[in-house]
Structures are given as structure tokens and as C-alpha cells.
LUMFIVO-768702 format. One line per 10 residues: their letters; for each residue x, y, z of C-alpha. Coordinates in Angstrom, 3 decimals, decimal comma. Layout:
N
A = X:Y:Z ~ ...
END
This chain:
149
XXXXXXXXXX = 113,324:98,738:29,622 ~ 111,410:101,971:29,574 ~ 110,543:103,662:26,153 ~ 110,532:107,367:26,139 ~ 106,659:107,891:25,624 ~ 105,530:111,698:23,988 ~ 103,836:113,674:26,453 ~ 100,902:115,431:27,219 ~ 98,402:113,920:25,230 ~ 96,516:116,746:23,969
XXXXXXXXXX = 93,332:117,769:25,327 ~ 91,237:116,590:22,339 ~ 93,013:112,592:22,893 ~ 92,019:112,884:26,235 ~ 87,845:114,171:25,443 ~ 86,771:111,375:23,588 ~ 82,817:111,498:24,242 ~ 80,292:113,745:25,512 ~ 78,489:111,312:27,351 ~ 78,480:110,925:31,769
XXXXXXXXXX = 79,855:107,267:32,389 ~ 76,530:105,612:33,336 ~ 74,631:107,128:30,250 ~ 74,154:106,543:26,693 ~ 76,310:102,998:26,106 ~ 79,201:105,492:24,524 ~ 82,767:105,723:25,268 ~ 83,115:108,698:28,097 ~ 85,280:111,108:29,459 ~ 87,917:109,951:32,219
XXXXXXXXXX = 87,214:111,996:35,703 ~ 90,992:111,905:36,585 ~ 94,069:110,156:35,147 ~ 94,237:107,855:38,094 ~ 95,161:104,277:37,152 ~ 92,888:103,093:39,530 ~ 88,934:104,489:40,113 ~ 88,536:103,594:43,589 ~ 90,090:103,184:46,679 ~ 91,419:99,655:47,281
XXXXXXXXXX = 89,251:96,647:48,752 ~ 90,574:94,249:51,210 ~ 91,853:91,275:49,372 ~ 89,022:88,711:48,478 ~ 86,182:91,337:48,981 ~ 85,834:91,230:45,166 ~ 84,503:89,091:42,830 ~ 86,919:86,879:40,749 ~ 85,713:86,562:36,864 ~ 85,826:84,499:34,013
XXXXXXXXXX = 86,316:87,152:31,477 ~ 89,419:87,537:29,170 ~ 89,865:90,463:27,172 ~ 92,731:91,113:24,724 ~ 92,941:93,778:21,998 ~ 92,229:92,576:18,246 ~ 93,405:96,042:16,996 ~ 96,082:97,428:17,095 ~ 99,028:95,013:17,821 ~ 101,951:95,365:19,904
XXXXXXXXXX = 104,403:97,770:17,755 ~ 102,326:98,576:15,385 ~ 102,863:101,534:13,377 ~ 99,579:104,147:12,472 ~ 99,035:106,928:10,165 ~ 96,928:109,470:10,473 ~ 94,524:111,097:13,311 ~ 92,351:108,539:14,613 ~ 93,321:105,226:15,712 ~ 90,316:102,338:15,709
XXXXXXXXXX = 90,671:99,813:18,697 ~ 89,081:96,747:18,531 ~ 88,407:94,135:21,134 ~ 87,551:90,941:22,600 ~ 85,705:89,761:25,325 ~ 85,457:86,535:26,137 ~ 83,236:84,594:29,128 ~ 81,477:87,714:29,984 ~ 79,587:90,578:28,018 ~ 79,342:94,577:28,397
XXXXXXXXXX = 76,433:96,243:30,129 ~ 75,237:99,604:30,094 ~ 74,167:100,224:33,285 ~ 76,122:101,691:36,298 ~ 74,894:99,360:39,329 ~ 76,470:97,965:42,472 ~ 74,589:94,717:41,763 ~ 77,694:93,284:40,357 ~ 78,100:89,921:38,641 ~ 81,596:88,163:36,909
XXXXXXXXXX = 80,098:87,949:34,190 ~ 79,024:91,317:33,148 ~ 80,602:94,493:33,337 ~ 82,563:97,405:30,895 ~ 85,933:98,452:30,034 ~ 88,226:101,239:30,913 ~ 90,784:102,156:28,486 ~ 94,131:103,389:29,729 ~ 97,034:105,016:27,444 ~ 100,225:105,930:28,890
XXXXXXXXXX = 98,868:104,906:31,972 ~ 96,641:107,425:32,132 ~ 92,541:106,450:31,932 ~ 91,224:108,002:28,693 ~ 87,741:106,275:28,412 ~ 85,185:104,207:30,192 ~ 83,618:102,181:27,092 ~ 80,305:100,077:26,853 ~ 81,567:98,853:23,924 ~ 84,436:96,590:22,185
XXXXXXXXXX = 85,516:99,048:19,615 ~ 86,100:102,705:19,226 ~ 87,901:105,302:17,502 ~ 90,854:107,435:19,279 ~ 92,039:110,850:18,124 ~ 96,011:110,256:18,239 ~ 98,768:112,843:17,520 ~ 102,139:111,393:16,578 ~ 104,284:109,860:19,237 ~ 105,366:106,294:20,384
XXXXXXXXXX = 102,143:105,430:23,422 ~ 101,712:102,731:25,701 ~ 97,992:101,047:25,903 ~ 96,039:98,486:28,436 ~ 92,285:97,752:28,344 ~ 90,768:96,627:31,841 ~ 87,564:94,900:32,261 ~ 86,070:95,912:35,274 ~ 82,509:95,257:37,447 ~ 79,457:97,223:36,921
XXXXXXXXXX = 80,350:99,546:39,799 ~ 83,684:100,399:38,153 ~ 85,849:98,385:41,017 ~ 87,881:96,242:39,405 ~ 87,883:92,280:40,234 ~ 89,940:90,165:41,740 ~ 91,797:89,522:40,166 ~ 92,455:92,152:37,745 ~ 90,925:91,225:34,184 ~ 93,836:93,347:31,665
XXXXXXXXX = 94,983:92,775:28,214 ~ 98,937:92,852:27,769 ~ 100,098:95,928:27,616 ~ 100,689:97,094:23,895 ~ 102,859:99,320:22,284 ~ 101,896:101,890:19,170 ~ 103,403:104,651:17,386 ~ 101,718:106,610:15,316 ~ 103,471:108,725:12,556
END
């Protein structure tokens, strides 16, 4: 069943840091709302990892007031790192965070505050490499659903 999701996000949902992915250890900017970063690597040419992540806040359906939404996380088996490299390792990496499938951040952190506008969104967190490639297999948290009045 698809829900009917409230569309475009504005501008200032999608702007969510001033920081280059690669700099400061903040949340950044996506460079295109491409559910995927880079081009697609023959199968097994990535890394498998241990990590699990799975949101803390907010739950699936849950129902937010306000402007700003605060999304929590967990990692598990692996931690964050700041640094942009292509000396990958399972074990350490950051997350993207996609909303209506689209990517809205690239976070060196487990938590972070959204600007949100009211409407009924979609939401997946992906753990991915150092070098923003994703491994193999894919580390995502079930996809949630929010609405915020």
C-alpha cells in the first residue's frame, strides 16, 4: 500500500547544514536527491559489515508537533568517523539520511534535528563506508513512517 506523501519538501527541510560532507563532523547538505551516491559495484566488490542501525526516535507512525523534528539513533558493531577516505573498514563509517526517498543529509553523528513542515513523510537511515559506497549488503533501518501536524 502506498501512502500519499506531501510534496516538495521545502527548500529549508532539504538545507540542513552548512558544512561540505567530508568537513566539520556536522550533518551536510545532500548533492542530489538520488537514492543512491554512486554508481553500482559488481556484486561482492564491497565490504559486508557488522553494523546495525535502527532509529530510537521517532517511531513508526508517530505523530509530531511543531517545526523541528529530533532523530535519534543507534549504531551497533561499528562507530561513525569523520573522515572522507577510501581506506574503508566494516566497522567504521557514517550515515545518510533519506526522507521520502530523497537523501536530505550525510551525518557524522547519531542524532540531529530536522526542520519539518506538516505532512505525512516516509524516513530510512543507511549506514554506509567511509567513501560513501554503501556495503554489501546494504546496512538500513526499517523504513518509518511520521506525520507531523
Amino acid at each position: 500500500m502506498r501512502l500519499p506523501l506531501k510534496l516538495p519538501l521545502t527548500l529549508a527541510f532539504v538545507i540542513l547544514a552548512v558544512a561540505a560532507c567530508g568537513g566539520t563532523g556536522t550533518a551536510t547538505t545532500a548533492p542530489s536527491p538520488s537514492s543512491d551516491l554512486v554508481a553500482p559495484t559488481p556484486a561482492g566488490s564491497r565490504p559486508s559489515s557488522p553494523a546495525v542501525l535502527t532509529f530510537v526516535s521517532p517511531t513508526d507512525n508517530q505523530v509530531v508537533t511543531g517545526s523541528t523534528l529530533h532523530v535519534v539513533l543507534s549504531l551497533k558493531n561499528a562507530t561513525i568517523v569523520p573522515a572522507t577516505t577510501t581506506n574503508i573498514s566494516p566497522t567504521t563509517g557514517h550515515v545518510h539520511l533519506y526522507v521520502d526517498n530523497a537523501l536530505v543529509s550525510m551525518n557524522y553523528q547519531l542524532s540531529q534535528d530536522l526542520p519539518v513542515h506538516p505532512g505525512t513523510y516516509v524516513m530510512y537511515a543507511e549506514f554506509v563506508a567511509a567513501d560513501h559506497a554503501p556495503f554489501d549488503p546494504r546496512i538500513k533501518t526499517p523504513v518509518i513512517i511520521f506525520t507531523v501536524q
